[in-house]
C-alpha positions as CSV (number, residue, x, y, z in Angstrom):
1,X,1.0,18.7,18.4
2,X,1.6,19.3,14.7
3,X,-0.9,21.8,13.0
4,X,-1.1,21.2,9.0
5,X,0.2,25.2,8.9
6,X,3.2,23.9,9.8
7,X,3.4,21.4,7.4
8,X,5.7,21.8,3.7
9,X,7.3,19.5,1.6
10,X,11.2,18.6,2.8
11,X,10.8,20.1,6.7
12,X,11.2,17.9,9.3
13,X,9.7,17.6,13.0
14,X,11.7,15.0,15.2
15,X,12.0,13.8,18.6
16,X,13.6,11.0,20.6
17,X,12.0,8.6,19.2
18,X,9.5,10.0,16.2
19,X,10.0,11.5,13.1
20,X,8.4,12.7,10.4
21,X,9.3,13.9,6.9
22,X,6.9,16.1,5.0
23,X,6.5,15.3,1.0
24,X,3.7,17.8,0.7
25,X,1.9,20.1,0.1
26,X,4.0,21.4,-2.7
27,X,5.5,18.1,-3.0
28,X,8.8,18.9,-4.5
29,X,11.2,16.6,-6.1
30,X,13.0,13.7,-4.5
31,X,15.5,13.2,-6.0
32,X,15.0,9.3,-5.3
33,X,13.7,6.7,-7.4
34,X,10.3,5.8,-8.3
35,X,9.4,2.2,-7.0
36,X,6.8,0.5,-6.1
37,X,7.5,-2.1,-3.2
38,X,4.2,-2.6,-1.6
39,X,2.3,-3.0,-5.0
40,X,-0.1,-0.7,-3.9
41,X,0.0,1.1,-7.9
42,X,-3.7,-0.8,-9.5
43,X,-4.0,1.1,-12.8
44,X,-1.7,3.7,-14.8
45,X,-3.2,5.5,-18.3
46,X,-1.9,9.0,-19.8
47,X,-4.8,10.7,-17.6
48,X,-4.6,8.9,-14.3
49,X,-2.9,6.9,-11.5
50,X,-4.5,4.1,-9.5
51,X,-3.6,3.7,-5.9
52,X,-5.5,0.9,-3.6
53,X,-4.8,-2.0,-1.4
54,X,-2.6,-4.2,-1.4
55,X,-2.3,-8.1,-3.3
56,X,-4.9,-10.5,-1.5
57,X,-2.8,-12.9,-3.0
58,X,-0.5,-13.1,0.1
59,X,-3.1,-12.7,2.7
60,X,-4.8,-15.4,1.2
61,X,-1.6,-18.1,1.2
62,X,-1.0,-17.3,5.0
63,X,-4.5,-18.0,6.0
64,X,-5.0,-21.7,3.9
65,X,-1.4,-22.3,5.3
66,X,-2.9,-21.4,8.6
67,X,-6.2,-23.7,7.9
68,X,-4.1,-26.5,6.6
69,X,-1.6,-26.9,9.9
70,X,-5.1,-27.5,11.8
71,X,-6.1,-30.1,9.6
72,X,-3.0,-31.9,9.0
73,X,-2.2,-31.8,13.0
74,X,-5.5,-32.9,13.3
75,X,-5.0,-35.5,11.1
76,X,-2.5,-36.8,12.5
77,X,-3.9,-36.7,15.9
78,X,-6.4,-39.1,14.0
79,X,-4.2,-41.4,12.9
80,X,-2.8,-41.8,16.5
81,X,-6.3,-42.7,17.8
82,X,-6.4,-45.3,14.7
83,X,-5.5,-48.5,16.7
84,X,-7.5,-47.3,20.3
85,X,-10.8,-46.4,18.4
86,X,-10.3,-50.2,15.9
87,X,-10.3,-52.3,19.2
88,X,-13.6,-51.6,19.6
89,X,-15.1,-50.9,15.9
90,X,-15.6,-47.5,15.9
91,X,-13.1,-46.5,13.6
92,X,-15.8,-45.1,11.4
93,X,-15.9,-42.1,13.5
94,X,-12.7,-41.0,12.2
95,X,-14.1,-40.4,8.8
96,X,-16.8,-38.3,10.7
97,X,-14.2,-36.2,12.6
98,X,-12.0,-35.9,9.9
99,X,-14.6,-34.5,7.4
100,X,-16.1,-32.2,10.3
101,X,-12.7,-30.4,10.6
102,X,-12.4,-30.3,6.9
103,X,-16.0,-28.6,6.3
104,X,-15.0,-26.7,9.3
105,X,-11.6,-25.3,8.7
106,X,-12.8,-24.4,4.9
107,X,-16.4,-22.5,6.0
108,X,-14.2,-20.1,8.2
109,X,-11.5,-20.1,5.1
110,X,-14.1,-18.8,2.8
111,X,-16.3,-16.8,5.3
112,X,-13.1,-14.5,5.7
113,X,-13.0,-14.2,1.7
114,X,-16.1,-13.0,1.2
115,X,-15.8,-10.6,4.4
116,X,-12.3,-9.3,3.3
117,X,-14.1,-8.8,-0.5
118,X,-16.7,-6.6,0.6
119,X,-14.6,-4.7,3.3
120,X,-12.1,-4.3,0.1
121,X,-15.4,-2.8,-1.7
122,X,-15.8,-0.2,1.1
123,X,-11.6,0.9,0.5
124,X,-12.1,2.5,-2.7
125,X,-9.1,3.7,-4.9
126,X,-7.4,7.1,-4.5
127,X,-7.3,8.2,-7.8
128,X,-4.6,10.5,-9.4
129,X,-5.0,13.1,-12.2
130,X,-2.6,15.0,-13.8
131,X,-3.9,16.4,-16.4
132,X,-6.1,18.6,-14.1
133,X,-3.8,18.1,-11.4
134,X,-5.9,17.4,-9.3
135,X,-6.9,14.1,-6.4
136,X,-10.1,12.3,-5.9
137,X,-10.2,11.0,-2.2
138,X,-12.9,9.0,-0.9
139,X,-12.2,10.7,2.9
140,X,-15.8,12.0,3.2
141,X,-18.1,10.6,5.8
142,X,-20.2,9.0,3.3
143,X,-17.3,7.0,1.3
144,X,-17.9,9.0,-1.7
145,X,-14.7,10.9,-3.1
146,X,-14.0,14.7,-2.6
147,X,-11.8,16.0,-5.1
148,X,-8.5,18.6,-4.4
149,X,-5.5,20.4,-6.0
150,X,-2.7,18.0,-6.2
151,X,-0.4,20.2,-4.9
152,X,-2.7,20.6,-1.5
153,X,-2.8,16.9,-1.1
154,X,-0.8,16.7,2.4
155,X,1.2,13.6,2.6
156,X,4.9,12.2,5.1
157,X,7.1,9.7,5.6
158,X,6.3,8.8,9.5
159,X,8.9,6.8,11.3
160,X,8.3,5.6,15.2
161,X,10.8,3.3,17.1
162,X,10.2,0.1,18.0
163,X,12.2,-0.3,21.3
164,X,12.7,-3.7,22.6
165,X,15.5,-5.5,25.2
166,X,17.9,-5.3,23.0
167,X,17.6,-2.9,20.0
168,X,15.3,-0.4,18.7
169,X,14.0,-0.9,15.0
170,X,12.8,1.8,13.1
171,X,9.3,1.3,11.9
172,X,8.1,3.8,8.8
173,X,4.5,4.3,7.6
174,X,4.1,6.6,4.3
175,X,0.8,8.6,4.7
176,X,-2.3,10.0,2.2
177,X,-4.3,12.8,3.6
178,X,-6.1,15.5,3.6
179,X,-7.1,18.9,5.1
180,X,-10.1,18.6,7.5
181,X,-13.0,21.0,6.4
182,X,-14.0,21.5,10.1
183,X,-10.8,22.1,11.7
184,X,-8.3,24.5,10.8
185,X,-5.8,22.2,12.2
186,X,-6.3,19.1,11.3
187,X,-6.7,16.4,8.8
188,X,-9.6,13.9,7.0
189,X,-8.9,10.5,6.3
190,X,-5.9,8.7,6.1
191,X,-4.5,6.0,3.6
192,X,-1.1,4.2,5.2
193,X,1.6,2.0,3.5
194,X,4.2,0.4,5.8
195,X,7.5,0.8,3.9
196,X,9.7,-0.4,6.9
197,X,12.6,2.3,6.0
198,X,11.7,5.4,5.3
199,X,13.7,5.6,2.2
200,X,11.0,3.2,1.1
201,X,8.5,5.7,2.4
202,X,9.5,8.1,0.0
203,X,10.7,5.9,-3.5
204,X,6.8,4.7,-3.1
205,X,5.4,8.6,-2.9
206,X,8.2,9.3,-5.5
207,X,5.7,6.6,-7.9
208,X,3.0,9.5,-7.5
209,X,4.7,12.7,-7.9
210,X,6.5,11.5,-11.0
211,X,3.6,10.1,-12.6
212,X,1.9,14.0,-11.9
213,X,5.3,15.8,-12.3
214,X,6.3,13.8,-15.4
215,X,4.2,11.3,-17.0
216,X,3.3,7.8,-16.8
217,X,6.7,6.9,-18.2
218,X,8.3,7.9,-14.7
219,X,6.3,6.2,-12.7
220,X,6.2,1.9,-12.2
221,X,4.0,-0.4,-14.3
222,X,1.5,-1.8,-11.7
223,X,2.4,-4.8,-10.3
224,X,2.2,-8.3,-12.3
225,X,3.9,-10.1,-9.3
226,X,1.3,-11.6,-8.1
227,X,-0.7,-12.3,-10.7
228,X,-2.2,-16.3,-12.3
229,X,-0.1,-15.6,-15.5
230,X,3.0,-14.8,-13.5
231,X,2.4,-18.2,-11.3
232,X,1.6,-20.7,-13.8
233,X,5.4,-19.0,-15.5
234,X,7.7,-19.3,-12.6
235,X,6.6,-23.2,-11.6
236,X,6.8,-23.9,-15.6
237,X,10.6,-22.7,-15.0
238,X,10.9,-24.1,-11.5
239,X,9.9,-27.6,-13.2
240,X,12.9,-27.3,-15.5
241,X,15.0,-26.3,-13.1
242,X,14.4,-28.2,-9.7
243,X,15.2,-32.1,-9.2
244,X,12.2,-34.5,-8.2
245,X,12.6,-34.0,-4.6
246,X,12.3,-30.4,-4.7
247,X,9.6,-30.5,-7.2
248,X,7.7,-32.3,-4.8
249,X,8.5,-29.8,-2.0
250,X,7.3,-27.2,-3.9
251,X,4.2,-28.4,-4.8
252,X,3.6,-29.7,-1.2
253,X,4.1,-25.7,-0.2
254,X,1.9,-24.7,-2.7
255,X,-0.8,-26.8,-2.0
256,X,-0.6,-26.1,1.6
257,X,-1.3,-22.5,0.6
258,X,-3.7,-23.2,-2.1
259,X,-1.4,-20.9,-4.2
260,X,-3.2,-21.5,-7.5
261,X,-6.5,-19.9,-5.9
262,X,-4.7,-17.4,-4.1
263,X,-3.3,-16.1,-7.5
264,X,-6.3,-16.8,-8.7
265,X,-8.6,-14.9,-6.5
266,X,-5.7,-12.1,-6.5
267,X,-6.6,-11.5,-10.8
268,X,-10.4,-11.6,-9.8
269,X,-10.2,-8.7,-7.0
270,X,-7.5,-6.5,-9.7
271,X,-10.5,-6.7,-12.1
272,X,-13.5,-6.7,-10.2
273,X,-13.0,-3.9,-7.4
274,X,-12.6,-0.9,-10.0
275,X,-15.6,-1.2,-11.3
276,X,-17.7,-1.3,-8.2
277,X,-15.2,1.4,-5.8
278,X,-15.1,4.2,-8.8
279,X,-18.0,6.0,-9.6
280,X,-19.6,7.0,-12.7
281,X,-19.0,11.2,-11.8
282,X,-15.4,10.3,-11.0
283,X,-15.2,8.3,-14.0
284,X,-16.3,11.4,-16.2
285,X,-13.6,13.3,-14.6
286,X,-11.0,10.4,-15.6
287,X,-11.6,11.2,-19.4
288,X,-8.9,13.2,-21.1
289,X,-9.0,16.6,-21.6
290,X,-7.4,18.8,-24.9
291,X,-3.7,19.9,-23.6
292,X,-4.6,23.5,-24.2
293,X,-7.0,23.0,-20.7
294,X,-4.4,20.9,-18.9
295,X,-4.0,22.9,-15.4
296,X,-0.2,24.2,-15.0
297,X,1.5,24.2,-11.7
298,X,1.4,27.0,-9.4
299,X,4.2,29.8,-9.0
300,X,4.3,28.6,-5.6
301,X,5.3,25.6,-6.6
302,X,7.4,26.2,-8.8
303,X,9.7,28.1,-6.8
304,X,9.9,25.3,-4.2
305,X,11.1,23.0,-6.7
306,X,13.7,25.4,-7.5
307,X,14.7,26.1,-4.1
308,X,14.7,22.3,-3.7
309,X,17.4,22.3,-6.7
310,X,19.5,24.8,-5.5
311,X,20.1,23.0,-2.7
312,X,20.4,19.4,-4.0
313,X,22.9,21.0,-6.7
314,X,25.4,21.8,-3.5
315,X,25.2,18.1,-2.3
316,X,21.8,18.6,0.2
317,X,19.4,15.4,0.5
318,X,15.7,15.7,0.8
319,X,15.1,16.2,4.9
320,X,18.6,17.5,5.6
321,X,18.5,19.6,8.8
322,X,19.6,22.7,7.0
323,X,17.6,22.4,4.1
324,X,15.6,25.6,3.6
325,X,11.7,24.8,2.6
326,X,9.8,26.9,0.7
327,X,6.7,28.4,3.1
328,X,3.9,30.2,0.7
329,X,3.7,32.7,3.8
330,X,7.4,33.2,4.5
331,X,8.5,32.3,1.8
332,X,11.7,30.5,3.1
333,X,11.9,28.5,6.5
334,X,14.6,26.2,7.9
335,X,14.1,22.7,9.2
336,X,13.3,22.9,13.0
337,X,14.0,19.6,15.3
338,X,12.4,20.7,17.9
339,X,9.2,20.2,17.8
340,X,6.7,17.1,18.9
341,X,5.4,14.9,15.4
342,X,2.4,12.7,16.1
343,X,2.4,9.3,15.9
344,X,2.5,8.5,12.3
């Protein structure tokens, strides 16, 4: 088992069939771009950096898609029972089935809306400051946030394999934490993105530590990929572009994934959720501050970025076996494989 002692920015613990790379504490440069592939960046100012869930926008396509193969199957099952149900003049009864499944399928549809809504309510924001350098972090048992030094924030690339008959697929998780008050060992809370790769893993930490490290013009825009004004765009060009046939298709696939409202509903959670998951106290700490009281970063850290440097400068890659990682106790360690990650 992995204590957080053990933990630094750039070491590595590995086995047959787990890995894990450490981006902090003392998270040192990358040296990788900054890019934000599973959207998860919600709001970016001069002061702070916005980090939540993910679009509803998709989750809510695949479950109307979902909905819709049900009723159209149905229907058609309907339609089949046309001529056995006219012979003897009931064929009313399809208009009650039919409207049944239809009231059904759509009070389940919107039932898991409002559910996913107001568990989205209870997954508040992690919210990044760099002018004080500092986290807020709602890991405390009573969902409010608990604020720590940015460099103490701990946080790893986790990569498991995925063994099957054939292959094994690696499967990487980037994760948000922080040190347990209780335990000496352990840690509080945990916010995951699957990134697939780990080189995905660590462009989508490499949004964060620029935006602290160097300002909001190093780090992504948040995402406008998913958005109603983005939508309504790409079919105006799609109509130029596509013949009547696929025209057609297209709108068949976005009705049967009631993509307007998914868009739709996507706009109304970006600007809805901040204002009920952030708290006034944290929204106090949000304001700016005069430069002259911006926090600075540490000596500590400072000298692991510059033995980070040093050893990109001679060709070395963040996680490289040899690379030497800068250990506030000893100052310099070496990458060990040896010992046993846990399960990302």
């Amino acid at each position: 088992m992995i204590s957080r002692q053990q933990m630094m920015a750039g070491k590595i613990f590995k086995d047959k069939l787990n890995r894990i790379l450490v981006l902090s504490p003392l998270p040192i440069e990358t040296q990788h771009n900054a890019h934000d592939g599973a959207h998860i960046i919600k709001a970016k100012t001069d002061v702070y950096l916005d980090i939540g869930h993910k679009s509803v926008c998709e989750g809510t396509e695949n479950l109307a898609l979902m909905i819709n193969i049900v009723n159209v199957g149905f229907g058609g099952a309907l339609l089949l029972s046309y001529f056995w149900l006219e012979m003897r003049g009931g064929t009313y009864y399809l208009l009650y089935w039919l409207f049944g499944t239809l009231i059904g399928t759509h009070f389940l549809y919107f039932q898991s809306i409002i559910r996913n809504y107001f568990s989205l309510k209870q997954f508040k924001f992690i919210r990044f400051n760099r002018q004080r350098r500092e986290v807020a972090l709602p890991f405390t048992d009573t969902q409010d946030f608990v604020i720590i030094p940015w460099e103490k924030l701990y946080a790893w690339a986790g990569t498991s394999m995925m063994i099957t008959e054939s292959t094994a697929i690696p499967l990487s998780t980037l994760t948000i934490t922080m040190a347990s008050p209780t335990d000496a060992t352990d840690f509080k809370g945990r916010y995951e993105v699957a990134g697939g790769e780990e080189i995905n893993c660590i462009m989508q930490w490499e949004c964060i530590r620029a935006f602290m490290e160097d300002g909001p013009d190093a780090c992504p825009e948040p995402s406008k990929v998913n958005t109603l004004t983005e939508y309504k765009a790409a079919r105006r060009q799609m109509r130029k572009e596509l013949g009547p046939w696929q025209w057609i298709k297209q709108k068949l696939i976005d009705w049967l994934h009631y993509s307007y409202f998914a868009h739709w509903l996507s706009d109304w959670h970006e600007k809805k959720l901040p204002k009920v998951t952030i708290p006034e106290n944290i929204k106090r700490w949000s304001e700016p501050i005069p430069e002259d009281q911006w926090q600075q970063p540490s000596d500590e850290f400072m000298e692991a970025n510059f033995l980070a440097h040093d050893f990109y400068d001679v060709g070395g890659h963040l996680g490289d076996v040899n690379m030497p990682v800068y250990d506030p106790r000893k100052k310099v360690t070496f990458n060990q494989q040896e010992k046993k990650p846990d399960e990302p």
